[in-house]
PQR file of N, CA, C, O and H, with PARSE charges and radii, in Angstrom:
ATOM      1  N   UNK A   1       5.871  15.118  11.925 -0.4000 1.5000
ATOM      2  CA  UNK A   1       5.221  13.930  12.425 -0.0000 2.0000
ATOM      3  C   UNK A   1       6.204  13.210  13.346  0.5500 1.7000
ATOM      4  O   UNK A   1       7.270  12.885  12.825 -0.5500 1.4000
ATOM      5  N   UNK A   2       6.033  12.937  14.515 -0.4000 1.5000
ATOM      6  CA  UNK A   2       6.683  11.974  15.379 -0.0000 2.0000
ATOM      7  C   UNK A   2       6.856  10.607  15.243  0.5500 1.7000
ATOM      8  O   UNK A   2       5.953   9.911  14.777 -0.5500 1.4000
ATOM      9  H   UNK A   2       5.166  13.201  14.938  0.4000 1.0000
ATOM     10  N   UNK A   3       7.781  10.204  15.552 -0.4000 1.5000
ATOM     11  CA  UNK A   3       8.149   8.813  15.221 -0.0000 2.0000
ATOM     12  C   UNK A   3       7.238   7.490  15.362  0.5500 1.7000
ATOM     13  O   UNK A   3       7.318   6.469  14.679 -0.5500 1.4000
ATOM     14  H   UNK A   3       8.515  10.769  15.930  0.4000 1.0000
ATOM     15  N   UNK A   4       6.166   7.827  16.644 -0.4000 1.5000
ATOM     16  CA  UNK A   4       5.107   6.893  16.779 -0.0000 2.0000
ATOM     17  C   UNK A   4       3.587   7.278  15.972  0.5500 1.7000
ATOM     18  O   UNK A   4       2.531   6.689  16.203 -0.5500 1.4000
ATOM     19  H   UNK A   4       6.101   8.656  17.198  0.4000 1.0000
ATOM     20  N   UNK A   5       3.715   8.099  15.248 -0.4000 1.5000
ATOM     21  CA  UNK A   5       2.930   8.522  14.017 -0.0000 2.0000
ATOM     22  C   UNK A   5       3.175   8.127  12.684  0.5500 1.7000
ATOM     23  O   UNK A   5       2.367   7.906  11.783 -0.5500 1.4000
ATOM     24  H   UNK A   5       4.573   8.578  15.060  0.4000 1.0000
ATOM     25  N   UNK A   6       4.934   8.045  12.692 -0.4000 1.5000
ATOM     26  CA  UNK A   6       5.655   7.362  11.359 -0.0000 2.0000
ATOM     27  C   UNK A   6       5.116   5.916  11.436  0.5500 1.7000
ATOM     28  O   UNK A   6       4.693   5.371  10.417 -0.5500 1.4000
ATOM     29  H   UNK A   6       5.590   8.225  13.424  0.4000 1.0000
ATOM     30  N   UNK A   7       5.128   5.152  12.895 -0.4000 1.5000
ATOM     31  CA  UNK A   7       5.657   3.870  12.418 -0.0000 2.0000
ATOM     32  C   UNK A   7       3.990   3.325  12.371  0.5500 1.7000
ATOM     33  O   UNK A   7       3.901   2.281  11.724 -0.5500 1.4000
ATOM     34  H   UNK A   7       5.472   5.595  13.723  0.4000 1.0000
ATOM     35  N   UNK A   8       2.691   3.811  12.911 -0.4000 1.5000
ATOM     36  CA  UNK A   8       1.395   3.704  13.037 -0.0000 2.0000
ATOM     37  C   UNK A   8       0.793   3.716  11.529  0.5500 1.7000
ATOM     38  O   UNK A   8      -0.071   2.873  11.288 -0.5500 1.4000
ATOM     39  H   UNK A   8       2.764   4.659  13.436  0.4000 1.0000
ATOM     40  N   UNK A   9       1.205   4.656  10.437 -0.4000 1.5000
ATOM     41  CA  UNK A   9       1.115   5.067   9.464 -0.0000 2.0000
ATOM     42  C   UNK A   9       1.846   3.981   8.646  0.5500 1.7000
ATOM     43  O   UNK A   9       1.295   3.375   7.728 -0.5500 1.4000
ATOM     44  H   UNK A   9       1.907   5.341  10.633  0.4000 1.0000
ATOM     45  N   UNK A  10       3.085   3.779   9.025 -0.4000 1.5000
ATOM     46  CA  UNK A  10       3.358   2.726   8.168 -0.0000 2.0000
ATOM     47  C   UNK A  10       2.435   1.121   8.282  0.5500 1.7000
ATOM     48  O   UNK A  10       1.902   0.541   7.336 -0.5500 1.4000
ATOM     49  H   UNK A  10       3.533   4.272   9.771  0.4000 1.0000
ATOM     50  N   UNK A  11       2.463   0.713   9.607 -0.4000 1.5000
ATOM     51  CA  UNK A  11       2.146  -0.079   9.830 -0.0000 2.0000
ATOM     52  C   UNK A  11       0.669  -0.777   9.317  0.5500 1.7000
ATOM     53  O   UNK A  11       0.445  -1.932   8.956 -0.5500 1.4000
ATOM     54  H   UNK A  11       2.897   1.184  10.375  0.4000 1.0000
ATOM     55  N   UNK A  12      -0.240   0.391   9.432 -0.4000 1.5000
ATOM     56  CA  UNK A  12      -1.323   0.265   8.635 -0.0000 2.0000
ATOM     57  C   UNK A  12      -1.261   0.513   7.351  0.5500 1.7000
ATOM     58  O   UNK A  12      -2.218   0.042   6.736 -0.5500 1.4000
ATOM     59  H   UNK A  12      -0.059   1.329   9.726  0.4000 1.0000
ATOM     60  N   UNK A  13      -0.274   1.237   6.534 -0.4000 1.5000
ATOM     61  CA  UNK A  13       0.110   1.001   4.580 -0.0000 2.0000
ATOM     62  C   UNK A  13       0.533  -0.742   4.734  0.5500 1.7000
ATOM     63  O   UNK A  13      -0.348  -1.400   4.181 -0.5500 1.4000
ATOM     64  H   UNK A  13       0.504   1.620   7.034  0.4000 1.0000
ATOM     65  N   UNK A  14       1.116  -1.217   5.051 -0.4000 1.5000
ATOM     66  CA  UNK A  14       1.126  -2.245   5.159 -0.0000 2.0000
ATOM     67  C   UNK A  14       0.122  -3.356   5.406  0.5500 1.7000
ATOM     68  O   UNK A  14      -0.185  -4.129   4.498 -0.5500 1.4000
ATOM     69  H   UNK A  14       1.832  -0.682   5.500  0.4000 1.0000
ATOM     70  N   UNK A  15      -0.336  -3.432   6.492 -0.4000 1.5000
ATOM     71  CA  UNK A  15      -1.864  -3.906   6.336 -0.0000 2.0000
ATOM     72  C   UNK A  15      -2.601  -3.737   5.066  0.5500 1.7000
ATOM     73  O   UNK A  15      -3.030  -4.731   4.479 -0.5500 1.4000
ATOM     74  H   UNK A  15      -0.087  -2.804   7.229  0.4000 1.0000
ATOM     75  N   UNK A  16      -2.749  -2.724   4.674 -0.4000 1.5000
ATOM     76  CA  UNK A  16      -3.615  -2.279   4.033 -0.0000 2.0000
ATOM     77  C   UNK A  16      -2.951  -3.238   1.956  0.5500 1.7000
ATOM     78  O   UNK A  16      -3.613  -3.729   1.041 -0.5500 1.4000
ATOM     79  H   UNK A  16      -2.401  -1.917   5.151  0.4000 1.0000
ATOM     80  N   UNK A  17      -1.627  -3.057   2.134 -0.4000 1.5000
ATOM     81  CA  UNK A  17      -1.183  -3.882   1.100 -0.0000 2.0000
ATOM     82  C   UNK A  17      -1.002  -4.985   1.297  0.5500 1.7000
ATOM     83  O   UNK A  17      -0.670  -5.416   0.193 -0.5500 1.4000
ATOM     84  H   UNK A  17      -1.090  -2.659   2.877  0.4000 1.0000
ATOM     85  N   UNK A  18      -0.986  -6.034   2.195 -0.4000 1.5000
ATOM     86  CA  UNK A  18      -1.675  -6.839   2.619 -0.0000 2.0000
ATOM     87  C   UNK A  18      -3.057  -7.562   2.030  0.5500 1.7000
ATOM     88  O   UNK A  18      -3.370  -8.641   1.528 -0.5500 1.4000
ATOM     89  H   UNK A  18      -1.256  -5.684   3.092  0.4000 1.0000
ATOM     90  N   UNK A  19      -3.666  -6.354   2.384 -0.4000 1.5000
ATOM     91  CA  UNK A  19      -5.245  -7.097   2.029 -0.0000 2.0000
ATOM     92  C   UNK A  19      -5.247  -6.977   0.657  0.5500 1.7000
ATOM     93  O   UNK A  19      -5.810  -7.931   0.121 -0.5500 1.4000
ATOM     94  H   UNK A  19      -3.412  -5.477   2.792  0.4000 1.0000
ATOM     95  N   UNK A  20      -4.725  -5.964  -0.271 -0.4000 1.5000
ATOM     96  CA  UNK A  20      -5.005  -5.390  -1.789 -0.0000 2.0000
ATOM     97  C   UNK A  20      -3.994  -7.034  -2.626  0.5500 1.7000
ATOM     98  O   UNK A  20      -4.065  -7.557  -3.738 -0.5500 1.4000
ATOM     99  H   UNK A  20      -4.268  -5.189   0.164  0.4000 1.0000
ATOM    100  N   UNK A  21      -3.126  -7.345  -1.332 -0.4000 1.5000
ATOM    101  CA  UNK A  21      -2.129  -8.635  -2.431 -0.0000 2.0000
ATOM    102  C   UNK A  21      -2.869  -9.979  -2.248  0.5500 1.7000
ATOM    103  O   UNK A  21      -2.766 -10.905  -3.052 -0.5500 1.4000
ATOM    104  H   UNK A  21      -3.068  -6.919  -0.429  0.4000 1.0000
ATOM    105  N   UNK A  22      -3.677 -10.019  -1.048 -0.4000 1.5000
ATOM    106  CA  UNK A  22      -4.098 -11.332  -0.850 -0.0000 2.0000
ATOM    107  C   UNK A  22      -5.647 -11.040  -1.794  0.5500 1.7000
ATOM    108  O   UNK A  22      -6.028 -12.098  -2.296 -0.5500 1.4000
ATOM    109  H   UNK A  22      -3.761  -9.267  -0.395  0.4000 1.0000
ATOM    110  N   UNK A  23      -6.448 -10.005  -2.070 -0.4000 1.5000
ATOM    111  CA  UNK A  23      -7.075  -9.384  -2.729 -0.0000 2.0000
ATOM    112  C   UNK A  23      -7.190 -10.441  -4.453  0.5500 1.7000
ATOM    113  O   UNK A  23      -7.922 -11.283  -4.973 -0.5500 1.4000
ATOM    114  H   UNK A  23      -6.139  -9.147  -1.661  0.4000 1.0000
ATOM    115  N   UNK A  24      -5.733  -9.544  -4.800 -0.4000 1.5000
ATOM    116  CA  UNK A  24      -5.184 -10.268  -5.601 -0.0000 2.0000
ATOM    117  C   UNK A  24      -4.969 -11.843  -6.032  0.5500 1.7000
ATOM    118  O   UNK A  24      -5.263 -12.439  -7.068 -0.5500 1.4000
ATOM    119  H   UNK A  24      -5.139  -8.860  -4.377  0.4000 1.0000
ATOM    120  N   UNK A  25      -4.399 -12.231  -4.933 -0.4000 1.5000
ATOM    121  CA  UNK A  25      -4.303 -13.854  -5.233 -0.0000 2.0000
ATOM    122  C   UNK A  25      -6.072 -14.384  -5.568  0.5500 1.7000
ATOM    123  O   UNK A  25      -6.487 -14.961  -6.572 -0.5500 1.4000
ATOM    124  H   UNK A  25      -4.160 -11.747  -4.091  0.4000 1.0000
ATOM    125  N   UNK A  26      -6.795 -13.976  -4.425 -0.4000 1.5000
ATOM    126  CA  UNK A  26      -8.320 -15.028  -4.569 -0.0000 2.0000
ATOM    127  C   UNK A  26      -9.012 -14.638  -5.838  0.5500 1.7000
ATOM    128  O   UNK A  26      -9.991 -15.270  -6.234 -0.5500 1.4000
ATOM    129  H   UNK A  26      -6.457 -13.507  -3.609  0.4000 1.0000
ATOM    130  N   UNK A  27      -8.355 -13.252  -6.708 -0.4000 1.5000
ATOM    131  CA  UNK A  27      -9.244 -12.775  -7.674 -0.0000 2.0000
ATOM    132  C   UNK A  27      -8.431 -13.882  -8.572  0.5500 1.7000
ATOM    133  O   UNK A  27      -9.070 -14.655  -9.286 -0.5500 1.4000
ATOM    134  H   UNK A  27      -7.560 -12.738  -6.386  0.4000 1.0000
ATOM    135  N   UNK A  28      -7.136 -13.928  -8.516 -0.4000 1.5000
ATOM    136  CA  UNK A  28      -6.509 -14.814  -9.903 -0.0000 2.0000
ATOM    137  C   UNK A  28      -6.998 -16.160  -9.743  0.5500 1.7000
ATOM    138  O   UNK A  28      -7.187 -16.922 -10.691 -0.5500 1.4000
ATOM    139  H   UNK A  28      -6.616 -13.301  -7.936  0.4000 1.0000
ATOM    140  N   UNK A  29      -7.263 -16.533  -8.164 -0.4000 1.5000
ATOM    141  CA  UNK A  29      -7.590 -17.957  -8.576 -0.0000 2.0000
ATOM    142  C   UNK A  29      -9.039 -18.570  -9.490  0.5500 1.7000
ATOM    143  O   UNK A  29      -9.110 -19.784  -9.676 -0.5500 1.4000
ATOM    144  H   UNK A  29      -7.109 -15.915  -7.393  0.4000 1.0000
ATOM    145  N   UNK A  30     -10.248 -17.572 -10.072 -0.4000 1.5000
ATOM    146  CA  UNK A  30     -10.976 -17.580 -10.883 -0.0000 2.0000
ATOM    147  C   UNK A  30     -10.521 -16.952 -12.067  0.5500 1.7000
ATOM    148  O   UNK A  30      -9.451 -16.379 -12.270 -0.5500 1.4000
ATOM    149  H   UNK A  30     -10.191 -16.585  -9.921  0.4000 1.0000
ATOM    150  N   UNK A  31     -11.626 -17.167 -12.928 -0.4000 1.5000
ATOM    151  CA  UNK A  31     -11.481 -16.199 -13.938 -0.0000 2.0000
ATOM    152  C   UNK A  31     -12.095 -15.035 -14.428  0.5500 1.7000
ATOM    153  O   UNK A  31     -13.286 -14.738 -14.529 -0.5500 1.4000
ATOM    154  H   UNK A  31     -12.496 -17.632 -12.763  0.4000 1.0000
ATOM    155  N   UNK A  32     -11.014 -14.400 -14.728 -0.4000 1.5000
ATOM    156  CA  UNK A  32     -10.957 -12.889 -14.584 -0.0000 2.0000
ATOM    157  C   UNK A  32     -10.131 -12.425 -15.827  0.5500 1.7000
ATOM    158  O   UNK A  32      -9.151 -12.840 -16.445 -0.5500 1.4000
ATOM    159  H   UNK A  32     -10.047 -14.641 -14.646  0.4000 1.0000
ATOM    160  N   UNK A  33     -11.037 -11.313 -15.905 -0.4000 1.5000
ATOM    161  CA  UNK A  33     -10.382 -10.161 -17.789 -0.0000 2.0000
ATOM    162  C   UNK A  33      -9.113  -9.586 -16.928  0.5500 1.7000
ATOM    163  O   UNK A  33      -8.890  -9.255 -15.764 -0.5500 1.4000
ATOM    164  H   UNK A  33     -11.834 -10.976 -15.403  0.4000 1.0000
ATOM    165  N   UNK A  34      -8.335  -9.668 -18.308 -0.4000 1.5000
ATOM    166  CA  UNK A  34      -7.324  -8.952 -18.190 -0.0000 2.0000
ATOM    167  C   UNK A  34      -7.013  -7.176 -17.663  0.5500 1.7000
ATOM    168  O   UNK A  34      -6.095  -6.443 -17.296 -0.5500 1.4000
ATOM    169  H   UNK A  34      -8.516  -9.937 -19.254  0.4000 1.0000
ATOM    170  N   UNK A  35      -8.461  -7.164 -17.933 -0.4000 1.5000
ATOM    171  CA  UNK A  35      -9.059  -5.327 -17.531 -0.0000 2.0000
ATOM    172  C   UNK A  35      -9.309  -5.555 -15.881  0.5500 1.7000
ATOM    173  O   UNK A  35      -8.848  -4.610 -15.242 -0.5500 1.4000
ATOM    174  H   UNK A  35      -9.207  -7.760 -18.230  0.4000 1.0000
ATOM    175  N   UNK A  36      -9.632  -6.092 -15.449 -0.4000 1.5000
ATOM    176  CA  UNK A  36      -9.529  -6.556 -14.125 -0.0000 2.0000
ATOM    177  C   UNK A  36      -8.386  -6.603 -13.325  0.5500 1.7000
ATOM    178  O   UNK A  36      -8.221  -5.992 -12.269 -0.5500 1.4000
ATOM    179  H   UNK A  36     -10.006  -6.861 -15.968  0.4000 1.0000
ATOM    180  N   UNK A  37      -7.360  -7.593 -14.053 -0.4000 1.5000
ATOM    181  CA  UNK A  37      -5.835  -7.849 -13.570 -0.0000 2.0000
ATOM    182  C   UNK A  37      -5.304  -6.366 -13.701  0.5500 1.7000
ATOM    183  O   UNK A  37      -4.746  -5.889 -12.713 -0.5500 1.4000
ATOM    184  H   UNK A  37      -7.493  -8.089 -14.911  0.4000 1.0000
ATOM    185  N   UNK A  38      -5.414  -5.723 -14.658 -0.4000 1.5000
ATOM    186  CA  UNK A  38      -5.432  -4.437 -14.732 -0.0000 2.0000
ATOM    187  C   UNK A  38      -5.388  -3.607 -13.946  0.5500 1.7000
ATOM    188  O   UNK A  38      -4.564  -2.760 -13.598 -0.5500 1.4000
ATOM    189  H   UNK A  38      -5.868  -6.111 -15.461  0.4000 1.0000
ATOM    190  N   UNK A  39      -6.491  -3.941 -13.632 -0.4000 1.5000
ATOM    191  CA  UNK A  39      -7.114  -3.043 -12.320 -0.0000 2.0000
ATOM    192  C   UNK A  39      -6.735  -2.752 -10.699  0.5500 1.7000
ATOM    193  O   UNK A  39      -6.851  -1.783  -9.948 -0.5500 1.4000
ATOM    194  H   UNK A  39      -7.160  -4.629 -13.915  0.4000 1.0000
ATOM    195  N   UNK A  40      -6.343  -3.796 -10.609 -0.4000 1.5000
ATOM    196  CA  UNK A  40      -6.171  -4.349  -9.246 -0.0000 2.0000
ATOM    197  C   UNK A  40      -4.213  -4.531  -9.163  0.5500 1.7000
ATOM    198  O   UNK A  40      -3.728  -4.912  -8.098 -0.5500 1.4000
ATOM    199  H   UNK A  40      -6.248  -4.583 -11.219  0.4000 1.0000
ATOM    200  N   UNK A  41      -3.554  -4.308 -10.017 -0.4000 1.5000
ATOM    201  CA  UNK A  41      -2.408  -4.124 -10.167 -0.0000 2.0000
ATOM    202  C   UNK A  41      -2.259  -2.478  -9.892  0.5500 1.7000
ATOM    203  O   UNK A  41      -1.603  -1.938  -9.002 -0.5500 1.4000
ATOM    204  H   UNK A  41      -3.948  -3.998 -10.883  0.4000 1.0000
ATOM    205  N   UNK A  42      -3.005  -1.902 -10.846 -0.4000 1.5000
ATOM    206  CA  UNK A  42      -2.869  -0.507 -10.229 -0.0000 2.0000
ATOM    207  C   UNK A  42      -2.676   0.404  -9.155  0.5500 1.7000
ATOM    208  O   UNK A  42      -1.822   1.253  -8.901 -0.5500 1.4000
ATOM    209  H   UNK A  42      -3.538  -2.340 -11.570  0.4000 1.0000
ATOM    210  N   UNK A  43      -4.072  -0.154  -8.395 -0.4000 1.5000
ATOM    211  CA  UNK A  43      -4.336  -0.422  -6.898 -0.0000 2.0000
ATOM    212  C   UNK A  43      -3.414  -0.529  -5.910  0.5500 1.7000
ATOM    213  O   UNK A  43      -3.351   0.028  -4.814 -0.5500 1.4000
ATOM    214  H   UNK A  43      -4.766  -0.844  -8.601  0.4000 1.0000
ATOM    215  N   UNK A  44      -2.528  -1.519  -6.576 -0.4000 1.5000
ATOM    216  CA  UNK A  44      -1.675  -2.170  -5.896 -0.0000 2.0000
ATOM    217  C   UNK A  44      -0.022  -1.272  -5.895  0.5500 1.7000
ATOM    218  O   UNK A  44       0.785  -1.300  -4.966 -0.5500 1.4000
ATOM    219  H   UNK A  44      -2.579  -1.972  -7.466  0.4000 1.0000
ATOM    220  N   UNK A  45       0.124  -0.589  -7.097 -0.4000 1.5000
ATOM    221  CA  UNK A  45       1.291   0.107  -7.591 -0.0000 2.0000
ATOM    222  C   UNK A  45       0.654   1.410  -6.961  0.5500 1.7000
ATOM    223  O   UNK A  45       1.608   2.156  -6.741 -0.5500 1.4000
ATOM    224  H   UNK A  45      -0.531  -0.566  -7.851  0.4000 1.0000
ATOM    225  N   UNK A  46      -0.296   1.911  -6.643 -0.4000 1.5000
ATOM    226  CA  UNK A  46      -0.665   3.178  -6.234 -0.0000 2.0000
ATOM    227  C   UNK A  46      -0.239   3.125  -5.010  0.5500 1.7000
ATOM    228  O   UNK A  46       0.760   3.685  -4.557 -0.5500 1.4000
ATOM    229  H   UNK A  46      -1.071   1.305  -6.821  0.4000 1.0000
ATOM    230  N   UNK A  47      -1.112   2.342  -4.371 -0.4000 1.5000
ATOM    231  CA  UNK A  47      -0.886   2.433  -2.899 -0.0000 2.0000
ATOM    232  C   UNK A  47       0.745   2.299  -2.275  0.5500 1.7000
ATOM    233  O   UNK A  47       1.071   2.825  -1.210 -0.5500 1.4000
ATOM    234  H   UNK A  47      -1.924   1.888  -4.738  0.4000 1.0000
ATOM    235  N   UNK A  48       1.707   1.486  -3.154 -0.4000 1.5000
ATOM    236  CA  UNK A  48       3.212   1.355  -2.901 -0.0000 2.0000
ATOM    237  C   UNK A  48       3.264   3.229  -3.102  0.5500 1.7000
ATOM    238  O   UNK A  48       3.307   4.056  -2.191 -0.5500 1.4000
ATOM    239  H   UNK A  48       1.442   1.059  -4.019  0.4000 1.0000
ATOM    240  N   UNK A  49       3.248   3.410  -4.164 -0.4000 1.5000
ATOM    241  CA  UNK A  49       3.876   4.966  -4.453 -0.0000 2.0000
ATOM    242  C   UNK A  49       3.662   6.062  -3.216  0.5500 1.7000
ATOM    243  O   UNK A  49       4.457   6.792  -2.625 -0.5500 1.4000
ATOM    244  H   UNK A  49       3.213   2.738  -4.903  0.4000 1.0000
ATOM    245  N   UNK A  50       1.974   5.806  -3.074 -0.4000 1.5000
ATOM    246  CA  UNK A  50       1.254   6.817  -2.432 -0.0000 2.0000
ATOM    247  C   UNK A  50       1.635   7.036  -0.944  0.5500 1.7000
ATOM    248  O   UNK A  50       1.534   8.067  -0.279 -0.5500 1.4000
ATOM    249  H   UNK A  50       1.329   5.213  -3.555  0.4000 1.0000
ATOM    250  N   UNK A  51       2.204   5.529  -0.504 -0.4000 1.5000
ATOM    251  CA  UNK A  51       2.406   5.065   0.798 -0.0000 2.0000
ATOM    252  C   UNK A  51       4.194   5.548   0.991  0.5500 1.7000
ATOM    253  O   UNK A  51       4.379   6.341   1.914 -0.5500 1.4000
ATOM    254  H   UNK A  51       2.286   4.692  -1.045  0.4000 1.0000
ATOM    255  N   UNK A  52       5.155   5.222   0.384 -0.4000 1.5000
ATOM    256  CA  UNK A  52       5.887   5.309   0.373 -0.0000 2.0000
ATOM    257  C   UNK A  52       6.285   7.151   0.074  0.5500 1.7000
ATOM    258  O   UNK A  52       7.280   7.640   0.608 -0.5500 1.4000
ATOM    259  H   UNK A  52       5.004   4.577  -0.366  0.4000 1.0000
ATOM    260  N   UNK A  53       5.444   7.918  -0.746 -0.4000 1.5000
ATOM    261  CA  UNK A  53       5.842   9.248  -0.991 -0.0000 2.0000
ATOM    262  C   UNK A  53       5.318   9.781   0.810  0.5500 1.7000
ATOM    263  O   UNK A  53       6.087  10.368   1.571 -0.5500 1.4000
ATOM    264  H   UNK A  53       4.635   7.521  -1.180  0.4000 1.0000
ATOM    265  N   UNK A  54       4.141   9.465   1.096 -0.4000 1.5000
ATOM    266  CA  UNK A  54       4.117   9.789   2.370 -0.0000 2.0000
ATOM    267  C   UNK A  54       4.821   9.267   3.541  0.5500 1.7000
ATOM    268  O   UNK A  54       4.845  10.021   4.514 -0.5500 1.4000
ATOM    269  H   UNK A  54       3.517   8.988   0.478  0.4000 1.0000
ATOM    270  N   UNK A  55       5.209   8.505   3.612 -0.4000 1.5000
ATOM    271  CA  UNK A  55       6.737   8.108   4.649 -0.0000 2.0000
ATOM    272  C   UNK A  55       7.520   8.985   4.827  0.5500 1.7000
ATOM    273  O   UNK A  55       7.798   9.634   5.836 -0.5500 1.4000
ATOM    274  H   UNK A  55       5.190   7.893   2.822  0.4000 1.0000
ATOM    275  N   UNK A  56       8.078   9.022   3.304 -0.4000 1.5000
ATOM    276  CA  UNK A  56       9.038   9.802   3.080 -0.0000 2.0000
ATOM    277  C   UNK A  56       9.201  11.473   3.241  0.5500 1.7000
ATOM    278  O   UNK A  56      10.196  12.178   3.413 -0.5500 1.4000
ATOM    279  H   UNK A  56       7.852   8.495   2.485  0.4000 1.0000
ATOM    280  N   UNK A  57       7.678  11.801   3.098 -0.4000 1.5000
ATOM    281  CA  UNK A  57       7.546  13.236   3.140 -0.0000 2.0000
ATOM    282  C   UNK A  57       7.181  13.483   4.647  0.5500 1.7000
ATOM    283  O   UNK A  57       7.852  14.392   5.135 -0.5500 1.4000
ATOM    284  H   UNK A  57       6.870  11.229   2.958  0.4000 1.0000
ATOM    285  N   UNK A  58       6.403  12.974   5.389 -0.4000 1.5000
ATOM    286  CA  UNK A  58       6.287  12.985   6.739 -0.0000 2.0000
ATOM    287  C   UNK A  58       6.276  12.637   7.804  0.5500 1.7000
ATOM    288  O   UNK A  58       5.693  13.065   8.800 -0.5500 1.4000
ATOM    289  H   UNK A  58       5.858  12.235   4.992  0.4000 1.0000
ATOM    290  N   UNK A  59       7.718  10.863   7.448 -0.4000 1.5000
ATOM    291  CA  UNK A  59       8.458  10.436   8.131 -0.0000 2.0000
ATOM    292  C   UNK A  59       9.626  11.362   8.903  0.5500 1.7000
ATOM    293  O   UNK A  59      10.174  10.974   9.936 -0.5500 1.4000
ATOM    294  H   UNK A  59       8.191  10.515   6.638  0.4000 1.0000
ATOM    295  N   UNK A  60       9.878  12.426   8.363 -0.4000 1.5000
ATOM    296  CA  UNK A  60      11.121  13.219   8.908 -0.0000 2.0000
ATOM    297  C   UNK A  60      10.589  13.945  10.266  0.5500 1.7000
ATOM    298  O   UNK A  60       9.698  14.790  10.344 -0.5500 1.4000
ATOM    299  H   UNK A  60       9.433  12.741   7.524  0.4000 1.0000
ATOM    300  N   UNK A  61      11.410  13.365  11.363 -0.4000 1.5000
ATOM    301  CA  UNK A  61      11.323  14.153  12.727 -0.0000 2.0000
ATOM    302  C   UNK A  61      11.734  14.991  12.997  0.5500 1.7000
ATOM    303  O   UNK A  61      12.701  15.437  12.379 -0.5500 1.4000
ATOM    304  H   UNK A  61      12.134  12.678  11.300  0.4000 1.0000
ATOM    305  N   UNK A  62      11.267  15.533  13.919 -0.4000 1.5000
ATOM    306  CA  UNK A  62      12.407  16.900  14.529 -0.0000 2.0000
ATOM    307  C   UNK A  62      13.900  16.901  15.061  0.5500 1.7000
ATOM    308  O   UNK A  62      14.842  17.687  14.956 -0.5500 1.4000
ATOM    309  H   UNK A  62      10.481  15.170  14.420  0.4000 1.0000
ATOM    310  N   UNK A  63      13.687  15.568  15.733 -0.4000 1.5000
ATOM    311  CA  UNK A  63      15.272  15.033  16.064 -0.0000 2.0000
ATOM    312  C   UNK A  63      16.073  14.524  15.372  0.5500 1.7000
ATOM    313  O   UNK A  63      17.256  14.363  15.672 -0.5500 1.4000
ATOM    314  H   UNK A  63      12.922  14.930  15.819  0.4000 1.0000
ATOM    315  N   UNK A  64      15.510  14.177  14.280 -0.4000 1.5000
ATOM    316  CA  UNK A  64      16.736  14.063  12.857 -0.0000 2.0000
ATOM    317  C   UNK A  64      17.785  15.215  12.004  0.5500 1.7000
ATOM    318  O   UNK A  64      18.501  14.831  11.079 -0.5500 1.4000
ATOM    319  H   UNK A  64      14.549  14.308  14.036  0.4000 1.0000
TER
END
């Protein structure tokens, strides 16, 4: 993957955790089950992992 593919890819994992944290805040400001908070924490720990294993795996260029 080329470097303007790395940083496009990142840029939108970001966005994208973004919306899942602000997501977050408007759900806590009601009330909400703990199976919920649950839920949306997950979401939230997935997409870090999922986002970050793919950086990492097809962040590496040819010119590195």
């Amino acid at each position: 993957m080329n470097k303007d593919k790395t940083k496009a890819a990142f840029i939108i994992w970001v966005l994208i955790l973004f919306v899942e944290i602000i997501w977050f805040y408007i759900k806590i400001g009601i009330i909400i089950s703990t199976a919920e908070i649950v839920f949306i924490v997950t979401i939230i720990v997935t997409t870090l992992f999922v986002g970050s294993l793919g950086l990492k795996m097809f962040g590496k260029t040819k010119e590195n």
